[in-house]
C-alpha positions in Angstrom: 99.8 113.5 137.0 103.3 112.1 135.3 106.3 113.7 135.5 109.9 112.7 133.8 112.4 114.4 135.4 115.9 114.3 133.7 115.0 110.0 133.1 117.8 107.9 131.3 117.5 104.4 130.6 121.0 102.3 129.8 120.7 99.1 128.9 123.9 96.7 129.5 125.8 96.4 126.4 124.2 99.4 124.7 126.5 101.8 123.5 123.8 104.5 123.4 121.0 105.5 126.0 117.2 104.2 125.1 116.7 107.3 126.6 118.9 110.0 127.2 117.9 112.8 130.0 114.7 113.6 129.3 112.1 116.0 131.4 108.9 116.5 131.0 105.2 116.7 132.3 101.9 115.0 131.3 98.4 116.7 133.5 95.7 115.1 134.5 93.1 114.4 131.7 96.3 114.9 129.1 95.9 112.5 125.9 99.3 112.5 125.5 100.8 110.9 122.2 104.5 109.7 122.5 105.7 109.4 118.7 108.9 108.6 116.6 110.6 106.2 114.6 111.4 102.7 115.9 113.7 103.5 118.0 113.3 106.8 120.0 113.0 105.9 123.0 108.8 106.2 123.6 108.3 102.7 124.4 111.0 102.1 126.7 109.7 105.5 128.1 105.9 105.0 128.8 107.0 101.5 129.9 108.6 103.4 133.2 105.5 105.1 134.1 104.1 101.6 135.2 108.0 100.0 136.5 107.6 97.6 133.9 111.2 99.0 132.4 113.2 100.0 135.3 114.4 103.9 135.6 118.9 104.3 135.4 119.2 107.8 136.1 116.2 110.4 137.2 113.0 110.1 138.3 109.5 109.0 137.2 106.8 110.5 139.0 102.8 109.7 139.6 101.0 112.2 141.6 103.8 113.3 142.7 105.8 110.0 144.3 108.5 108.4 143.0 107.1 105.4 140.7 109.6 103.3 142.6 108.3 103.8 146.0 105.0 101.4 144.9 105.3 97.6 144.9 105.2 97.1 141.1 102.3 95.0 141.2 99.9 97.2 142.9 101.3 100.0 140.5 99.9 98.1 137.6 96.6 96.9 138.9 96.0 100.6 139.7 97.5 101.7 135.8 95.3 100.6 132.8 97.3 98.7 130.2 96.3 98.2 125.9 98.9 96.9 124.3 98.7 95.9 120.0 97.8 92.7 119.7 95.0 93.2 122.9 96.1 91.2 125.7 93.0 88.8 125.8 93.3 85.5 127.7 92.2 82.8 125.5 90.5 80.5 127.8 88.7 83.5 129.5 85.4 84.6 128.4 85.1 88.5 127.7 83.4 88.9 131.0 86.5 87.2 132.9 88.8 89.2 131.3 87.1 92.4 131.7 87.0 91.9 135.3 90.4 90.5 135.5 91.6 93.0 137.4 88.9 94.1 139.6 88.8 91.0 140.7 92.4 90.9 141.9 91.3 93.9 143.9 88.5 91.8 145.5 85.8 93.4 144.4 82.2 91.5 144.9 80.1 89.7 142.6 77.2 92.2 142.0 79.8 94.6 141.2 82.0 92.7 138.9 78.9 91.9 136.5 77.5 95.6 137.0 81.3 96.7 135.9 81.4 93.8 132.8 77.5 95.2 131.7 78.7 98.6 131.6 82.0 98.1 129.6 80.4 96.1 127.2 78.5 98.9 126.2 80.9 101.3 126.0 82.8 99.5 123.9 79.5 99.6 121.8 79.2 95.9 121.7 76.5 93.4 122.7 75.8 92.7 126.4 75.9 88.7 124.9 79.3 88.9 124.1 80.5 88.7 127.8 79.9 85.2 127.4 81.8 84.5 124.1 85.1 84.2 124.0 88.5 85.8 122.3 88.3 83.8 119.5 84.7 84.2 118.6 85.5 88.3 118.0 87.0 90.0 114.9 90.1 91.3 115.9 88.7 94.9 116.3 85.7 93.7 118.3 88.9 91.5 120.6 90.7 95.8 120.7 87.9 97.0 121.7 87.2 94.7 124.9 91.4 95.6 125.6 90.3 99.2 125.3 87.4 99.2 127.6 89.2 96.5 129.9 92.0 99.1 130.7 88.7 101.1 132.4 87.7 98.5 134.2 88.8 99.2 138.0 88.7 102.9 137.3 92.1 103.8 136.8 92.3 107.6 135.7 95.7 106.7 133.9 95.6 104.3 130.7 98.8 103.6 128.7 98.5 102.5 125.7 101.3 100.9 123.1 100.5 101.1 119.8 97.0 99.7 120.0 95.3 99.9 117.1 98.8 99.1 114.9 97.7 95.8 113.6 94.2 96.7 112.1 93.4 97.7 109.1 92.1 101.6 108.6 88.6 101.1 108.8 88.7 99.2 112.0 92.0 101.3 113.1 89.9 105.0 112.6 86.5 103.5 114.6 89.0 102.5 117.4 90.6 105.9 117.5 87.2 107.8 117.7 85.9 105.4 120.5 89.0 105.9 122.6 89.2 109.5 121.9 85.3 110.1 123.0 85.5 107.8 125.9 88.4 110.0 127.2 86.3 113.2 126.3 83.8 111.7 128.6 85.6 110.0 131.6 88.3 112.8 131.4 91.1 110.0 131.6 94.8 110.9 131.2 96.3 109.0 128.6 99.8 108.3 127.3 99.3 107.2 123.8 102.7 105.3 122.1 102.7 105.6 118.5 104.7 106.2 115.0 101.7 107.6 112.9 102.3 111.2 113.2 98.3 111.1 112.0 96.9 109.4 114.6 98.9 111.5 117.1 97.4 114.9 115.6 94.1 113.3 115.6 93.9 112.0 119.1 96.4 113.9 121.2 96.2 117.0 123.5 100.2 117.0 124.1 102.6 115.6 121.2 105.9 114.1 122.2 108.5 113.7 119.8 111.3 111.3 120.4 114.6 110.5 118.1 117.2 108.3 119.5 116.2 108.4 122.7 116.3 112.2 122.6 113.6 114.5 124.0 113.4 116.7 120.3 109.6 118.3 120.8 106.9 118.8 123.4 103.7 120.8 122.2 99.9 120.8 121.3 99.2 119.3 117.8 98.8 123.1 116.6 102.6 124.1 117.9 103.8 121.3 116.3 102.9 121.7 113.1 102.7 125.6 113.1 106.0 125.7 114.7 108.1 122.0 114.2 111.4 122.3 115.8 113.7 120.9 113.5 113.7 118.5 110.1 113.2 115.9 112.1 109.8 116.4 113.0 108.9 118.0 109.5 109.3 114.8 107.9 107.5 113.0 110.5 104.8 115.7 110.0 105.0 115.3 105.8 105.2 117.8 103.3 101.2 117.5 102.6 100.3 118.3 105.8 102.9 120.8 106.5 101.7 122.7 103.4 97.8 122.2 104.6 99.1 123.3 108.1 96.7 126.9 107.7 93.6 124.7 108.3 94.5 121.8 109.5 93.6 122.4 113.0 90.7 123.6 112.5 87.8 121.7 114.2 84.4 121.0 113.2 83.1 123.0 115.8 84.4 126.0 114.2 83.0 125.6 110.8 79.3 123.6 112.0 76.1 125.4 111.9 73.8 125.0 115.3 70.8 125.3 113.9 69.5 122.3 111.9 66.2 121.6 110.5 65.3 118.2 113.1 62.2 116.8 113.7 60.7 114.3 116.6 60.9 110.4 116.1 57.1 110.2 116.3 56.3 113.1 114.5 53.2 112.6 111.8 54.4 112.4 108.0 52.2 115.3 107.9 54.4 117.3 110.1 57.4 116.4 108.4 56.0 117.2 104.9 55.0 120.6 106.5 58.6 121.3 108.0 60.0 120.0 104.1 57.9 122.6 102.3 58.7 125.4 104.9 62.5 124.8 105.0 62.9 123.8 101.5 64.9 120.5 102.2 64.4 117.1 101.0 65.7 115.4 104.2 65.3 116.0 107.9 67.3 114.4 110.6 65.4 112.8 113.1 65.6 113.0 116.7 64.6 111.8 119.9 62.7 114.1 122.7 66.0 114.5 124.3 67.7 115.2 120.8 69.6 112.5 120.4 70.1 111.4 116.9 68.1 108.6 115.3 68.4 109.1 111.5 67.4 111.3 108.9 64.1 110.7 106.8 64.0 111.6 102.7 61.2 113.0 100.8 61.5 110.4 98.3 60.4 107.5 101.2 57.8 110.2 102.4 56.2 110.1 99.4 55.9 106.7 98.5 55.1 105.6 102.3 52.7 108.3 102.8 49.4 108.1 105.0 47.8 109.9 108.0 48.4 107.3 109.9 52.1 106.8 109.4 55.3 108.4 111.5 58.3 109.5 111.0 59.6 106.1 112.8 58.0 104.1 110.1 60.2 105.3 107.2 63.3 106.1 109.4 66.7 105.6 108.0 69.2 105.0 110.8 72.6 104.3 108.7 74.1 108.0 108.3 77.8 109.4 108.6 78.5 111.7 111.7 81.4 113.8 112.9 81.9 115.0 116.7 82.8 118.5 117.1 85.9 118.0 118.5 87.3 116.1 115.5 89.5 118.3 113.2 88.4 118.6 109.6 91.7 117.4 107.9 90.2 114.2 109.2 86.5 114.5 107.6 87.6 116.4 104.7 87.0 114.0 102.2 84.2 112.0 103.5 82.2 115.4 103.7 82.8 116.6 100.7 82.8 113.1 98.6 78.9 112.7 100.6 75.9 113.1 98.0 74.5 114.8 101.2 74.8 118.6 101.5 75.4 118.4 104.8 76.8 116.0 107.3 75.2 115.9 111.2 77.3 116.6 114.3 76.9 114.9 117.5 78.5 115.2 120.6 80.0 112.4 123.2 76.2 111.8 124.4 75.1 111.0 120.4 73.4 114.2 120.7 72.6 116.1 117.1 74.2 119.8 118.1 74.6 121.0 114.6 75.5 120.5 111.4 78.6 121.0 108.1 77.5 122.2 105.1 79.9 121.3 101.9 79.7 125.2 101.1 80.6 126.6 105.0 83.0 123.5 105.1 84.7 125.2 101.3 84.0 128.9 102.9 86.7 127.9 105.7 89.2 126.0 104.0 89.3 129.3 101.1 89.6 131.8 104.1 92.2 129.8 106.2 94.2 129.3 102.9 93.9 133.1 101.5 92.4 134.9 104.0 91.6 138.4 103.1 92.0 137.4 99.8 89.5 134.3 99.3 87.8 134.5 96.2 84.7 133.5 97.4 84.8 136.2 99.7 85.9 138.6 97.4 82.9 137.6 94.9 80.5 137.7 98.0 81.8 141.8 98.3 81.5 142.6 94.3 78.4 141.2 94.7 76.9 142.9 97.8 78.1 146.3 95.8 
């Protein structure tokens, strides 16, 4: 899809390279993270993959042509673009900057507001927001339309430059799971500039680490921290995480059980009291007759709301935490195990419920990655079973 073979880039002046010989490749549907200090080079880098900073020495290649053989302009209609502070035009409405660039491609009407619907909602936000404007949007709601803008005439590669550095964590970690499942789904490719080592080991397939415009690592997120390549990258990993490194890419997936107690949105109170008694739990989760989730219902609004005549709709509670089961747990550690829930529901890209953690398989793991053969809760489980 992108390849950077032996690139430098010498600015005039400069008495060192941006960036000095560096080689590499990213594949199609790659999430790639570039990451380093300010400084190293990734910027200036993933700027050349769309001719917006020119190449010195080398060559930067999109399926497989020399980037300078395409007129710059077409390039970057065809390349999506997210940049930090969004990009928005202010005296646009969300709909005319969503279309911005299909329209520069001449595309017609009906298909401009059938492309402006359907970016809307993956971006999870009301179709009557297309006709606010910039200013009328939170500043994540305003990141989000620049995420799902970058879609917009269906370009398979989206750069991004240090999106979501602006917001604040709460907006900042929504952002990063709506980009990462929207690539899960649309099976982008993605180069991804950023200096949060975090948020690269979180959303990234292939880690790039840059230092002074030096090429110093290229791996998945489990190379790099199993195997960083020098101190460089250890202190951009931390000392926490290189000490939690045993588990820490260990996915949800791995640890979720597939089997959990659900029950129909329009299922009698009845029923639900039945499947309560029989499973011994005091909540179910609540599905649809596709299995997509819906909520969970308690025993404690059962009880109080109970007739006959009643559903499991009718005392549905439709706020609840979820995880995906591609997200690792060193991101979901905490928020499982600081739930007053024993469990936490797993859905997949399509909001379907496909299992579930449990605080005591999500402990079992993290003892076993950390001692192995030698976990004490595996070694009481054996004294026991004697």
């Amino acid at each position: 899809m992108v390849e950077f073979k032996d690139v430098s880039k010498i600015y005039p002046k400069m008495k060192n390279p941006a960036v000095n010989h560096i080689s590499f490749e990213i594949d199609q549907g790659d999430f790639c993270c570039l990451i380093g200090t300010s400084g190293s080079g990734k910027t200036t880098l993933m700027r050349m993959i769309n001719r917006m900073n020119s190449v010195t020495k080398g060559e930067v290649l999109v399926n497989g042509k020399n980037v300078k053989s395409f007129n710059p302009v077409n390039l970057r209609r065809h390349i999506g673009y997210v940049i930090q502070n969004n990009g928005l035009m202010p005296h646009m409405t969300i709909k005319e900057n969503i279309v911005l660039v299909p329209k520069l491609l001449k595309w017609p009407k009906e298909k401009l507001n059938d492309e402006a619907k359907k970016l809307i909602k993956m971006a999870e936000l009301p179709e009557s927001y297309l006709d606010r404007y910039p200013t009328e949007l939170s500043g994540g709601q305003q990141q989000r339309i620049g995420v799902v803008r970058a879609l917009a005439a269906n370009q398979n590669l989206i750069l991004m430059d240090e999106p979501f550095g602006a917001l604040d964590p709460i907006t900042r970690e929504s952002l990063q799971n709506l980009v990462q499942s929207l690539q899960m789904q649309l099976g982008k490719t993605i180069v991804f500039v950023t200096h949060d080592m975090d948020e690269a080991l979180k959303l990234a397939t292939k880690v790039v680490v840059l230092h002074d415009g030096e090429l110093v690592q290229v791996g998945t997120p489990d190379q790099i921290l199993h195997h960083p390549a020098n101190e460089y990258v250890k202190s951009l990993i931390g000392k926490e995480r290189l000490s939690e490194a045993k588990y820490e890419t260990v996915k949800v997936k791995n640890v979720m059980l597939t089997n959990p107690t659900k029950i129909d949105l329009g299922a009698s109170l009845s029923d639900a009291l039945t499947m309560m008694k029989e499973n011994r739990v005091d909540t179910l989760l609540v599905v649809d007759h596709d299995d997509h989730l819906k909520g969970y219902i308690s025993i404690d609004d059962l009880q109080r709301n109970y007739s006959p005549t009643n559903s499991v709709s009718d005392i549905l509670i439709t706020k609840l935490s979820t995880v995906g089961p591609e997200e690792y747990l060193r991101d979901n550690f905490s928020r499982i195990m600081s739930r007053n829930k024993s469990y936490i529901p797993v859905i997949n890209s399509d909001k379907k419920l496909v299992g579930i953690v449990t605080r005591s398989s999500l402990v079992n793991v993290v003892y076993e990655k950390i001692w192995g053969d030698k976990s004490p809760l595996k070694q009481q489980s054996e004294k026991e079973a004697k």
